[in-house]
VOKOLMI-501216 format. One record per residue: x, y, z of N, C-alpha, C, O in turn; residue number from 0. Coordinates in Angstrom, 1 decimal, padded with zeros to 4 digits, always signed. Layout:
<r <X, Y, Z>, <X, Y, Z>, <X, Y, Z>, <X, Y, Z>, NUM>,
...
//
This chain:
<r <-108.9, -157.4, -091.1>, <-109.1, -157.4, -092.5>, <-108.8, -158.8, -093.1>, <-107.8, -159.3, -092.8>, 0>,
<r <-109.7, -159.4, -093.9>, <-109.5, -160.8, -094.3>, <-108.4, -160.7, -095.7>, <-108.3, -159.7, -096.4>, 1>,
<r <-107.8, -161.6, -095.7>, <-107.3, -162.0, -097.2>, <-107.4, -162.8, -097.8>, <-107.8, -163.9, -097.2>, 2>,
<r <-107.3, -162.6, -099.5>, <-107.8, -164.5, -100.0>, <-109.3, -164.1, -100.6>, <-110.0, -163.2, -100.5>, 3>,
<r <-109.3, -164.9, -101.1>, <-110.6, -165.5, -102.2>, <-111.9, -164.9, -100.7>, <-111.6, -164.6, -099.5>, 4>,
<r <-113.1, -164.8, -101.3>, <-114.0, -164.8, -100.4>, <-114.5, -166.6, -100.8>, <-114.6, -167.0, -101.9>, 5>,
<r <-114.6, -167.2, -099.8>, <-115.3, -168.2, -099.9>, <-116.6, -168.3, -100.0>, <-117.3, -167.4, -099.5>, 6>,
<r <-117.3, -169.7, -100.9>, <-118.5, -169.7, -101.0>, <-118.5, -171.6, -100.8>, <-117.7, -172.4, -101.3>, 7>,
<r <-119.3, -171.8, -100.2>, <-119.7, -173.2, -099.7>, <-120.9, -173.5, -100.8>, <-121.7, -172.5, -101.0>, 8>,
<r <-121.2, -174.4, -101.2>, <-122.3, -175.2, -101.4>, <-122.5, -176.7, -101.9>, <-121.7, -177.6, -102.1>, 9>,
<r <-123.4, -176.8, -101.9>, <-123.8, -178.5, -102.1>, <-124.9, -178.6, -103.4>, <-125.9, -178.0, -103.6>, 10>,
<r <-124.4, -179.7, -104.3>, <-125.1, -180.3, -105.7>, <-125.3, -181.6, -105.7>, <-124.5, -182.3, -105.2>, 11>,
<r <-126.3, -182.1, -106.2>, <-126.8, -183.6, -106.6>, <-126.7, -183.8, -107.8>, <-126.9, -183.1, -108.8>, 12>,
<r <-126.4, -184.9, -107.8>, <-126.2, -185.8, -109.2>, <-127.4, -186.9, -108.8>, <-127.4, -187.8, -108.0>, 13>,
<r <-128.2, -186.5, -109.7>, <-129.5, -187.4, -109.9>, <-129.5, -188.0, -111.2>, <-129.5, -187.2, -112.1>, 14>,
<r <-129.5, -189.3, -111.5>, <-129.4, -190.3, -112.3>, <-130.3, -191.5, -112.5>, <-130.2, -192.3, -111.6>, 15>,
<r <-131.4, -191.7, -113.5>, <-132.2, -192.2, -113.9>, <-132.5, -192.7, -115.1>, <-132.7, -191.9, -116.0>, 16>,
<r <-132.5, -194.1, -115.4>, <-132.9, -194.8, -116.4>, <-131.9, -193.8, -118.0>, <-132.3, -193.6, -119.1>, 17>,
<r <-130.6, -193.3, -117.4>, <-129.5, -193.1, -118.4>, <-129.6, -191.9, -118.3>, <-128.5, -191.4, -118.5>, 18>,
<r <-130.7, -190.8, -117.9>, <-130.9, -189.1, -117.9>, <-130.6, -188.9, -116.7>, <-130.9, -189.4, -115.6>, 19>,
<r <-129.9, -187.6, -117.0>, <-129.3, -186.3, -115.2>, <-130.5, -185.6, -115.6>, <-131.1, -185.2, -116.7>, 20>,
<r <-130.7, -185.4, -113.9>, <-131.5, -184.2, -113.9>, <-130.9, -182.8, -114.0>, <-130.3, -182.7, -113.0>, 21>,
<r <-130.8, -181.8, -114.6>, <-130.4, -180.7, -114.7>, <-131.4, -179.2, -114.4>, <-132.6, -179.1, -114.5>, 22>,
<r <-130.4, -178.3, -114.1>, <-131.5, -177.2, -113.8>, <-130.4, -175.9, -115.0>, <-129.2, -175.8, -115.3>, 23>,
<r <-131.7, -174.9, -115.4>, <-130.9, -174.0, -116.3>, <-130.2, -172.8, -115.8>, <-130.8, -171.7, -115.6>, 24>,
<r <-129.4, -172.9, -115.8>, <-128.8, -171.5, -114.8>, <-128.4, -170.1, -115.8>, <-127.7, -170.0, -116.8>, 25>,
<r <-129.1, -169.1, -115.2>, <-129.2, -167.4, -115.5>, <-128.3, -166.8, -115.3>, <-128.2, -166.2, -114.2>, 26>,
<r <-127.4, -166.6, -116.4>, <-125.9, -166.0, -115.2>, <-126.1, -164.2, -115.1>, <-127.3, -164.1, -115.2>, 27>,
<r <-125.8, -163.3, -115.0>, <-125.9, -161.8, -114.5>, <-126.1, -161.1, -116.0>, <-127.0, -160.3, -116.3>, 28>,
<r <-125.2, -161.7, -116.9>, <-125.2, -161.0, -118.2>, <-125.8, -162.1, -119.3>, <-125.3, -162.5, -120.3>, 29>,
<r <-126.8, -162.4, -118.8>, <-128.1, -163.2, -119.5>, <-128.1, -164.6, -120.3>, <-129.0, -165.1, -121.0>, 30>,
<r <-126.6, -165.2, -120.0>, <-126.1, -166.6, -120.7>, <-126.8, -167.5, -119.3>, <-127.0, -167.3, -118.1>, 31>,
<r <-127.3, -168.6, -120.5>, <-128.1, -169.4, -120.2>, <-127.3, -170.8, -120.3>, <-126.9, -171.2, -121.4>, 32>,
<r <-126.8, -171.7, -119.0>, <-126.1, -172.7, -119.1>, <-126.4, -173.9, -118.1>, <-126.3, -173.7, -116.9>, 33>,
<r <-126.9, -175.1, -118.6>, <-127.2, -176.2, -117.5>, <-126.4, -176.2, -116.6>, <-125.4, -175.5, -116.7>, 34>,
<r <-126.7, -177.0, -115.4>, <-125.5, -176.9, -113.8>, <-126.5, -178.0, -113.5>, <-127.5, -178.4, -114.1>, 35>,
<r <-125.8, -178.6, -112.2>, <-126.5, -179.0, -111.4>, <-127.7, -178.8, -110.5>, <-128.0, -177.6, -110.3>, 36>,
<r <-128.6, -179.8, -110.0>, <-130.0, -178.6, -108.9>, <-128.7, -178.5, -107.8>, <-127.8, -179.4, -107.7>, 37>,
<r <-128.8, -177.4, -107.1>, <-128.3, -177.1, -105.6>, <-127.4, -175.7, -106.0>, <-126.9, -175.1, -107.0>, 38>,
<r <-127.4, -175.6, -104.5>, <-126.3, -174.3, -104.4>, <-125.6, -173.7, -103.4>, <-125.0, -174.5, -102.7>, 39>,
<r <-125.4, -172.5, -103.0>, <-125.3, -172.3, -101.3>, <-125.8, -172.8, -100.4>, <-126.9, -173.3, -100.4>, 40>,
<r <-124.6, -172.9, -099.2>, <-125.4, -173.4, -098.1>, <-125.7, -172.0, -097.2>, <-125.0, -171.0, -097.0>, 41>,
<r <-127.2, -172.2, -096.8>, <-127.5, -170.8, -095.8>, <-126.7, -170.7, -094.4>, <-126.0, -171.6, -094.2>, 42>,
<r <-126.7, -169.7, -093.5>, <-125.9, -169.7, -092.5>, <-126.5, -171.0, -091.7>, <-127.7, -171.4, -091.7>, 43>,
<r <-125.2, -171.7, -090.8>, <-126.1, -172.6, -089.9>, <-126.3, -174.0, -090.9>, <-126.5, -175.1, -090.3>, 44>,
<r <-126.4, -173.9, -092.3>, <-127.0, -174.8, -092.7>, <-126.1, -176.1, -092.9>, <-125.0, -175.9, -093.4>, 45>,
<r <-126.6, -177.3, -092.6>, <-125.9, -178.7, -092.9>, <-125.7, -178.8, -095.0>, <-126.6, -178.7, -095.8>, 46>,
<r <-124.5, -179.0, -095.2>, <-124.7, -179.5, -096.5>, <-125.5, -180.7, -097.2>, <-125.7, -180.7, -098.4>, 47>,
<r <-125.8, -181.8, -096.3>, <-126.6, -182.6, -096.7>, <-128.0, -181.7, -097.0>, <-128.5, -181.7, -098.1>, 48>,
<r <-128.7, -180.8, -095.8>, <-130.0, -180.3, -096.1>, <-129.7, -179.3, -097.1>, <-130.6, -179.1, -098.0>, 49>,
<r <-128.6, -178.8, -097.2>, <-128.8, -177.5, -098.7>, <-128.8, -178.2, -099.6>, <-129.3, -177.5, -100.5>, 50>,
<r <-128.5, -179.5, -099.9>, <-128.6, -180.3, -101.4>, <-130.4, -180.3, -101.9>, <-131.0, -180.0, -102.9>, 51>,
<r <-130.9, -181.1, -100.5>, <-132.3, -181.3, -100.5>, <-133.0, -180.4, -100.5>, <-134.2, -180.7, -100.5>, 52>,
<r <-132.7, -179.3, -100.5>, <-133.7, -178.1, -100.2>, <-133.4, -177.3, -101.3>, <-134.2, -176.5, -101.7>, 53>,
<r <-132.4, -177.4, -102.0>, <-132.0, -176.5, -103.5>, <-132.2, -177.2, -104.5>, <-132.4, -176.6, -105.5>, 54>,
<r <-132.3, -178.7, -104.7>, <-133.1, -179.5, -105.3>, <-134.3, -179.3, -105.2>, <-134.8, -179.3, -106.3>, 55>,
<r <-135.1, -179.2, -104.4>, <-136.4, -179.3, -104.1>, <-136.8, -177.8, -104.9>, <-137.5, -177.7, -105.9>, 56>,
<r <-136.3, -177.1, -104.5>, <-136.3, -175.5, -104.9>, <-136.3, -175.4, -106.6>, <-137.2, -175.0, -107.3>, 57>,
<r <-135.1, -175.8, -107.0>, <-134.6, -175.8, -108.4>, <-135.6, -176.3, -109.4>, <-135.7, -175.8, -110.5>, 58>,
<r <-136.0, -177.1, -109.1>, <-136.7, -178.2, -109.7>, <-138.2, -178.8, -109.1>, <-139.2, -179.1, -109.8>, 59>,
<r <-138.1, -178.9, -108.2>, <-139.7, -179.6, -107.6>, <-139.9, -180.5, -107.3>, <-141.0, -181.0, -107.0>, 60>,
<r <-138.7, -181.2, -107.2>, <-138.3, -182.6, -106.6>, <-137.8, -183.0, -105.4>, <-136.7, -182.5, -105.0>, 61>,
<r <-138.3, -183.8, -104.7>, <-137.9, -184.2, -103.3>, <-136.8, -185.3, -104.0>, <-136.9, -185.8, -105.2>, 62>,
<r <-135.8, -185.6, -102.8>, <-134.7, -186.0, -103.0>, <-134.2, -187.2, -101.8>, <-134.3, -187.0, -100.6>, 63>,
<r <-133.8, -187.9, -102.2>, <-133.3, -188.6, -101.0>, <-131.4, -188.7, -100.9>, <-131.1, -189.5, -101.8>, 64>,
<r <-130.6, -188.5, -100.5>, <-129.0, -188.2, -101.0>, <-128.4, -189.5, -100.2>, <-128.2, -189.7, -099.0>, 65>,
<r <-128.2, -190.5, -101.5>, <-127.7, -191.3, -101.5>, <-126.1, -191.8, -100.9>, <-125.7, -192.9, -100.7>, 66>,
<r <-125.6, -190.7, -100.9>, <-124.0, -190.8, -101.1>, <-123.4, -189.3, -101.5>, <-123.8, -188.5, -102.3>, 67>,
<r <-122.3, -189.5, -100.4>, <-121.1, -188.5, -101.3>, <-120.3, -188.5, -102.2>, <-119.3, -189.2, -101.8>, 68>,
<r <-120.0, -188.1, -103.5>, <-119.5, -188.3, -105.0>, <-118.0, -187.9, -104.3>, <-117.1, -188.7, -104.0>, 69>,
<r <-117.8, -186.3, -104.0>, <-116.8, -185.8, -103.9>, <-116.8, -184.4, -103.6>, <-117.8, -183.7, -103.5>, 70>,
<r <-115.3, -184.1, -103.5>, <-115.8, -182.2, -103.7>, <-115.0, -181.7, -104.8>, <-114.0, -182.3, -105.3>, 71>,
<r <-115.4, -180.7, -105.0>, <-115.0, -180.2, -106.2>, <-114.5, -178.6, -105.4>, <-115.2, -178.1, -104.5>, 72>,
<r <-113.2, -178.3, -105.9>, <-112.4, -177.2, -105.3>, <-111.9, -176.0, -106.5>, <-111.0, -176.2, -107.3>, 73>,
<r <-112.4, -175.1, -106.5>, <-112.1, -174.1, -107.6>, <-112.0, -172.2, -107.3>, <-112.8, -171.3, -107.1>, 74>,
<r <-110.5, -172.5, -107.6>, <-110.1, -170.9, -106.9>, <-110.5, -169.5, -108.4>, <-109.5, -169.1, -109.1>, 75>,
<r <-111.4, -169.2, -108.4>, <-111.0, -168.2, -109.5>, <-110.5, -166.9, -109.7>, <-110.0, -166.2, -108.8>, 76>,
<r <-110.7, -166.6, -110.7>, <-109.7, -165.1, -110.5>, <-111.2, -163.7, -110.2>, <-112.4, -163.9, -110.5>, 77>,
<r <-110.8, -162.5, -109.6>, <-111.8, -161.6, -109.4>, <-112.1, -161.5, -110.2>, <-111.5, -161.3, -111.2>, 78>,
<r <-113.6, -161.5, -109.8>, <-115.0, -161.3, -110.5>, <-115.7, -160.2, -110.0>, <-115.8, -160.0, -108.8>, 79>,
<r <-116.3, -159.3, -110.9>, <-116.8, -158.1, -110.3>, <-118.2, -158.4, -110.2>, <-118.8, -159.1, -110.9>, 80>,
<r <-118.8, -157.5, -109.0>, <-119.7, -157.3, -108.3>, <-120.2, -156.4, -107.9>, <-119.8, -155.6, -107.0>, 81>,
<r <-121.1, -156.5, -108.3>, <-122.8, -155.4, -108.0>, <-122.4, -154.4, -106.6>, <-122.6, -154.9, -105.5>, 82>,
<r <-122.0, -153.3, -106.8>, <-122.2, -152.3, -105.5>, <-120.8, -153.0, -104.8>, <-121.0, -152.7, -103.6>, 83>,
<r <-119.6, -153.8, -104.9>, <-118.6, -154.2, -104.4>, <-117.8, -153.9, -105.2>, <-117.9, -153.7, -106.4>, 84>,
<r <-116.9, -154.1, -104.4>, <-115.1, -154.3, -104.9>, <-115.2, -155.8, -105.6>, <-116.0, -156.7, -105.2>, 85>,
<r <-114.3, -156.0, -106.7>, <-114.3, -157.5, -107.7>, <-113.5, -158.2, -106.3>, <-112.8, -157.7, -105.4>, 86>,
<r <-113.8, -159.4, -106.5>, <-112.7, -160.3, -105.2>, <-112.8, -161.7, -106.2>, <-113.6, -162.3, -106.9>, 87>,
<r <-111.6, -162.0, -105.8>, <-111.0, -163.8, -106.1>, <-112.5, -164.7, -105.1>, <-113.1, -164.3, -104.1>, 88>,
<r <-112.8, -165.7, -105.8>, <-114.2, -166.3, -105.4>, <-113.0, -168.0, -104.9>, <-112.3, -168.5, -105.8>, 89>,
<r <-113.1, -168.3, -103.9>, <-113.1, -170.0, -103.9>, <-114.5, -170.6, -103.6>, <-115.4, -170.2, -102.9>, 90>,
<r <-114.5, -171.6, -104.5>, <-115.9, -172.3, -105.0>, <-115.8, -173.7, -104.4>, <-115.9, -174.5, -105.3>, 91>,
<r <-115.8, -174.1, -103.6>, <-115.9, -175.2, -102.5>, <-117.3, -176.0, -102.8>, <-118.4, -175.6, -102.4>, 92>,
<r <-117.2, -176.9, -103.4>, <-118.8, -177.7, -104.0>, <-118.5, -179.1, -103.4>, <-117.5, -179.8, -103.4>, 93>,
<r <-119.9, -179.2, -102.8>, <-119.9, -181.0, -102.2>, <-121.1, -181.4, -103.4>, <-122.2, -180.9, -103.7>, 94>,
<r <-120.3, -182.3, -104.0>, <-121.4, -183.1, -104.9>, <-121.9, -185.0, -104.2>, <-121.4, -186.0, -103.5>, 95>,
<r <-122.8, -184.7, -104.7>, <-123.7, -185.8, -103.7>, <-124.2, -186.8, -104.9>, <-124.0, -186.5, -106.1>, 96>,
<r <-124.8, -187.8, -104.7>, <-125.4, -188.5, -105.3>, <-126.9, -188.5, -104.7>, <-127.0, -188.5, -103.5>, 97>,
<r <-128.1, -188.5, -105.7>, <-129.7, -188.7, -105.2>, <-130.0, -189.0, -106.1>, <-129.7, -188.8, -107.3>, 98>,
<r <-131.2, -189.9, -105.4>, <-132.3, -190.1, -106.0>, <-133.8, -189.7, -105.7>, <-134.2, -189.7, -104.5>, 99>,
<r <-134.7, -189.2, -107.0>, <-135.9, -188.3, -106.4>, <-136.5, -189.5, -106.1>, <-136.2, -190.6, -106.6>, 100>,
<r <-137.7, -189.0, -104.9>, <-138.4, -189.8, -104.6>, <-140.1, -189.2, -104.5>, <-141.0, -190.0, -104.0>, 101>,
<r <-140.3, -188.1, -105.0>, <-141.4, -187.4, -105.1>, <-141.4, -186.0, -105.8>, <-140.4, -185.7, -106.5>, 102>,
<r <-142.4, -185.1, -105.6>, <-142.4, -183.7, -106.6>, <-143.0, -183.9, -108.0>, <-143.3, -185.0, -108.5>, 103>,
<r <-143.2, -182.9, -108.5>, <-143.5, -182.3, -109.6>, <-142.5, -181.8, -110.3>, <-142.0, -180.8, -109.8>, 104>,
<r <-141.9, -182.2, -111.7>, <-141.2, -181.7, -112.7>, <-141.5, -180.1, -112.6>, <-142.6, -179.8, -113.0>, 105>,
<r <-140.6, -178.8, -112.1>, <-141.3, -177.6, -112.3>, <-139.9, -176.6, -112.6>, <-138.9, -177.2, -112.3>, 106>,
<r <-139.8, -175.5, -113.0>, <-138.9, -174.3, -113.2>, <-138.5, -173.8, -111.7>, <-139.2, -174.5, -110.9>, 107>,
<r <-137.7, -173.1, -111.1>, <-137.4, -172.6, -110.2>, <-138.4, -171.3, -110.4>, <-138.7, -171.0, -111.5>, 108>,
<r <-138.7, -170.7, -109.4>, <-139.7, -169.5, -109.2>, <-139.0, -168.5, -108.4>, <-139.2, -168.5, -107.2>, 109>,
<r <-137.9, -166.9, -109.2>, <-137.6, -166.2, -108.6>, <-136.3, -166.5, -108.0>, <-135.7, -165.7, -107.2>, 110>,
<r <-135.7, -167.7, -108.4>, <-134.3, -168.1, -108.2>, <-133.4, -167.5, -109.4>, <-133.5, -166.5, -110.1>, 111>,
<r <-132.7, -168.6, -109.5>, <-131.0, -168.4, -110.5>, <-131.1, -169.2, -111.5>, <-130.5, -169.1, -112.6>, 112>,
<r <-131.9, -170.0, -111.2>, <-132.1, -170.8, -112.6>, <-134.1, -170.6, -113.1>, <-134.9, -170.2, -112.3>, 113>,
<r <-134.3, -171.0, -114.5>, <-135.4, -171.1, -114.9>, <-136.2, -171.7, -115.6>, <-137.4, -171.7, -115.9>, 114>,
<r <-135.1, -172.6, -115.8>, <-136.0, -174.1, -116.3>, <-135.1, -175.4, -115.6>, <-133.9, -175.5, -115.3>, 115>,
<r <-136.4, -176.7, -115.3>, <-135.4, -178.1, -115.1>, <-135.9, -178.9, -115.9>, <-137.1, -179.0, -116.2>, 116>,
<r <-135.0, -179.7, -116.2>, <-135.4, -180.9, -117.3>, <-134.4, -182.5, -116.7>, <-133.4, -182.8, -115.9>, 117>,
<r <-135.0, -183.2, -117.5>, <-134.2, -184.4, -117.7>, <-133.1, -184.8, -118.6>, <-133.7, -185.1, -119.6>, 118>,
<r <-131.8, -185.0, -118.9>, <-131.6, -185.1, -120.4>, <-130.3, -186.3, -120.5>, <-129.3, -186.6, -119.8>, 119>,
<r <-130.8, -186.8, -121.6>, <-129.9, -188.2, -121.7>, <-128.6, -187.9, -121.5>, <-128.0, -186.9, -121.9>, 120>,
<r <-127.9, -189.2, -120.4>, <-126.8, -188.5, -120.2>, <-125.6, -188.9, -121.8>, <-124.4, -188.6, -121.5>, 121>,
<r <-125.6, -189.2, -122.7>, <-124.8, -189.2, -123.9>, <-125.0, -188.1, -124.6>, <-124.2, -187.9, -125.5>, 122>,
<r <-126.1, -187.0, -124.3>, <-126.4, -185.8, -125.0>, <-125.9, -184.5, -124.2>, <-126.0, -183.3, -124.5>, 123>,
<r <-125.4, -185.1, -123.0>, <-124.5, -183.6, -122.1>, <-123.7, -183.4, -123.1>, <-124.4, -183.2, -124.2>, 124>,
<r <-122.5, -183.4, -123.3>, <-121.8, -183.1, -124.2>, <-122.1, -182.0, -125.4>, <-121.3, -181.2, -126.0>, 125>,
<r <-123.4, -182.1, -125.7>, <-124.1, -181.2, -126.5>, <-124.3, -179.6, -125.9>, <-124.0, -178.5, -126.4>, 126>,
<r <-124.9, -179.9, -124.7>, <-125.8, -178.5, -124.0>, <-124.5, -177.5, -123.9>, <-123.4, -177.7, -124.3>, 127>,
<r <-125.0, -176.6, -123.2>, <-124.5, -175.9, -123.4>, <-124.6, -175.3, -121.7>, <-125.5, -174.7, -121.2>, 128>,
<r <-122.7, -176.0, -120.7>, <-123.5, -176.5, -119.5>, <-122.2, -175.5, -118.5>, <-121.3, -174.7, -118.9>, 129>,
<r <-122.4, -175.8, -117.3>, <-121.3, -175.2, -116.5>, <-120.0, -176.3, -116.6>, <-120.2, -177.2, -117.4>, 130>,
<r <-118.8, -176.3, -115.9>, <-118.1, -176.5, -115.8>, <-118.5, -177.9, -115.0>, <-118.4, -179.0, -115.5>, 131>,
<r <-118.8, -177.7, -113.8>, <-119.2, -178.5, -112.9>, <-120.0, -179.7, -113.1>, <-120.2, -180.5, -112.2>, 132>,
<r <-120.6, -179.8, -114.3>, <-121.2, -180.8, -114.7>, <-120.5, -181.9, -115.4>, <-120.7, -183.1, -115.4>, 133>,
<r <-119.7, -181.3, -116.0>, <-118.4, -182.2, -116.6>, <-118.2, -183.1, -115.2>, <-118.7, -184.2, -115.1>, 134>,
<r <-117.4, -182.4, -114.0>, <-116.8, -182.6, -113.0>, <-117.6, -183.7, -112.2>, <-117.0, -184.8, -112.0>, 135>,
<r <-118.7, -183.6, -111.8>, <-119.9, -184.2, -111.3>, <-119.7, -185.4, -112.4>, <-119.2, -186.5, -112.0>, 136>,
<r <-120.0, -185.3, -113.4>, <-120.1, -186.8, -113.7>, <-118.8, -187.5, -114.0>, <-118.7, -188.7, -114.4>, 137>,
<r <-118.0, -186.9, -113.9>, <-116.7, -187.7, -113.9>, <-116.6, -187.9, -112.3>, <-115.9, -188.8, -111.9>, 138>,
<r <-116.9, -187.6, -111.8>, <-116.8, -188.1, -110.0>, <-117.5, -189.3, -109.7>, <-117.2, -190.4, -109.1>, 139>,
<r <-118.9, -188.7, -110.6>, <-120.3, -190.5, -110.8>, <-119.7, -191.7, -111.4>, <-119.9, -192.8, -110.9>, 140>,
<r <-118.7, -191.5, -112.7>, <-118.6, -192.4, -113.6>, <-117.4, -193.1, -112.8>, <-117.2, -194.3, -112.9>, 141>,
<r <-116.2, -192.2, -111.9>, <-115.2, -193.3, -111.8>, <-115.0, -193.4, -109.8>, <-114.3, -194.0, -109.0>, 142>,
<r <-116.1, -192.6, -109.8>, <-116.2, -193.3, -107.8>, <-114.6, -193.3, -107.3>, <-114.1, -194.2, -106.7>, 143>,
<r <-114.0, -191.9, -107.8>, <-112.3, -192.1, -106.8>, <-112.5, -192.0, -105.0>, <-113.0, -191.1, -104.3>, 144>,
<r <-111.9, -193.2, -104.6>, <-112.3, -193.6, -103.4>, <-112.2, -192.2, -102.5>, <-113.0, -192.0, -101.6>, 145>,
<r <-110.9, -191.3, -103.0>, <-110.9, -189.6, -102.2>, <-112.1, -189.4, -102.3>, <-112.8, -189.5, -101.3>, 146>,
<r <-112.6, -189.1, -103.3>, <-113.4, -188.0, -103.7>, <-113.0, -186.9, -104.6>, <-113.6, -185.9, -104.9>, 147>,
<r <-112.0, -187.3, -104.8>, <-111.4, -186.4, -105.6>, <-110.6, -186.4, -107.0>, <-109.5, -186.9, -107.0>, 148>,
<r <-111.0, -185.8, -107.9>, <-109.8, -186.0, -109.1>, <-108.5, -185.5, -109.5>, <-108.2, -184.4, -109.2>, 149>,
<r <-107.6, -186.5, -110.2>, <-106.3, -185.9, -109.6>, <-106.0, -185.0, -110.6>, <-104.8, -184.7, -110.7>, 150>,
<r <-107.0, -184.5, -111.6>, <-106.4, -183.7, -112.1>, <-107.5, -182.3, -112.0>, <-107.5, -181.4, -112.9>, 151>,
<r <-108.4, -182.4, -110.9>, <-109.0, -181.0, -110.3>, <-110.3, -181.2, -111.1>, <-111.4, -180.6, -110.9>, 152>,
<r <-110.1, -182.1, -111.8>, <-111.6, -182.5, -112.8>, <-112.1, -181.2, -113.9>, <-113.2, -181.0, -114.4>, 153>,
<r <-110.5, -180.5, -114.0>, <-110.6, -179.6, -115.0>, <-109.8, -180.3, -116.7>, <-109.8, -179.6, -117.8>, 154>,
//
C-alpha cells in the first residue's frame, strides 16, 4: 500500500513574444474558467521535454521548439476529491520550460481541459483571471535563479 500525496508529473512552456505569453484557458471540474500555461501530464514512458511539445501543440496549435529549462515548480496540496475515488493529497511536480513557436495555427484545444488559447500582454497577466503557476513561471522567466528554483516556493 503506497503512502503520501499521489504524484503527478508534468511539463509547461513559457512562450514569450514581442512582450505577450502564450496562454491556454483551463476548465476546472466545477466550471471556473482560469488561464495556465500550454502543457500538462506526462504520458507513461513519456520524456518531459516531448510532453511540453506535444501539450503545446495540443492546447493551442502550435508547434514549439523548447529552448531551455526555467525550473521546477514543487507543490504538495491538501486532498482533493475525486470522481469514483477516495480524496488523496496531490504532489504537483511541474517542469517549466522556455519556447519558442515555430509553426501552427492559433486554435482552442479540441476535447481537452482547456478551451480557448490566446496571446496576452505580458503587463495585463495580473488582470486575468489565472492559475497559480503562472505567477510562478514568470517569476522563474524574469529572474533565471541559476537552481531553478525560488526560494520562496514561488508562492
Amino acid at each position: 500500500m503506497r503512502s503520501g500525496p499521489r504524484l503527478r508529473v508534468a511539463a509547461y512552456a513559457v512562450c514569450v513574444e514581442d512582450e505577450r505569453i502564450l496562454l491556454a484557458r483551463w476548465v476546472s471540474r466545477d466550471g471556473r474558467k482560469r488561464w495556465t500555461l500550454p502543457g500538462g501530464g506526462m504520458d507513461p514512458g513519456e520524456d518531459p521535454f516531448d510532453t511540453v511539445v506535444r501539450e503545446v501543440a495540443e492546447e493551442t496549435g502550435h508547434t514549439v521548439e523548447v529552448t531551455g529549462l526555467l525550473g521546477v515548480d514543487s507543490e504538495v496540496r491538501p486532498e482533493q476529491p475525486r470522481p469514483l475515488r477516495a480524496p488523496a493529497e496531490l504532489h504537483a511536480l511541474r517542469l517549466v520550460y522556455t519556447a519558442e513557436v515555430t509553426g501552427g495555427t492559433l486554435r482552442p484545444e479540441t476535447g481537452g481541459s482547456t478551451d480557448l488559447a490566446a496571446w496576452h500582454p505580458l503587463d495585463g497577466v495580473p488582470e486575468l483571471p489565472r492559475v497559480p503557476l503562472v505567477d510562478t513561471a514568470l517569476r522563474l522567466w524574469r529572474e533565471r535563479p541559476a537552481t531553478g528554483h525560488l526560494a520562496d516556493g514561488g508562492r
